[in-house]
N, C-alpha and C positions, 0 to 999 in steps of 0.2 A: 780613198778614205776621206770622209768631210767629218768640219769640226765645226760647233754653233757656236755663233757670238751674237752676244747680246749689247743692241746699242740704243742709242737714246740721243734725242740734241738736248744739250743743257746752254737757254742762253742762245752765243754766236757757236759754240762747241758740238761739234760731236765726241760724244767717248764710245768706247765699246770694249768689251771682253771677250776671250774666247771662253767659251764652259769648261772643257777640260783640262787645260791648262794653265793648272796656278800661273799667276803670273804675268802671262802674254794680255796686255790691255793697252789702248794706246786712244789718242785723242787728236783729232784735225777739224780744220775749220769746215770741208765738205764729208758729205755720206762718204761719194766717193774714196777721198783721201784717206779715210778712215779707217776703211775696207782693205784698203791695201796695204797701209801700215800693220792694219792685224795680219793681213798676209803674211808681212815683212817676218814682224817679230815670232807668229809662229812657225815658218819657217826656220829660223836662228834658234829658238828654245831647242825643235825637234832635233836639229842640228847638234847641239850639245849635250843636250840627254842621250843621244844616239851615242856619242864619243866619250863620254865617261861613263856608259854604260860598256862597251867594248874595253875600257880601259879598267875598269874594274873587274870588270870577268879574266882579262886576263888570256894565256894564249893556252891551246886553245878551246875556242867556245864555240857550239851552235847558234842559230839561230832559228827561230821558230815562228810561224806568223800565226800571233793568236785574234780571233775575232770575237766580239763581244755578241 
């Protein structure tokens, strides 16, 4: 599964977003750094949307792999 983010340098900064993921945005002095903090964070978002979606569903649930 890959997800797009959109960056930009502003200045000495880079920022960058991921598209799909409200939220997940993060900012470092290199491209690189950058890149990998959006890794970081969306990693960690997917993580907790994952666990309170399990925890809302409640026991038990399927799961289903949907693709767009």
């Amino acid at each position: 599964m890959a997800f797009n983010a959109v960056v930009r340098q502003d200045g000495e900064w880079w920022i960058g977003w991921v598209e799909e993921v409200p939220g997940v945005n993060s900012q470092a002095e290199t491209r690189e750094e950058l890149l990998e903090n959006l890794r970081e964070a969306l990693g960690e978002a997917l993580e907790l949307n994952r666990e309170e979606a399990r925890k809302s569903a409640g026991s038990p649930f399927e799961e289903v792999s949907i693709v767009p």
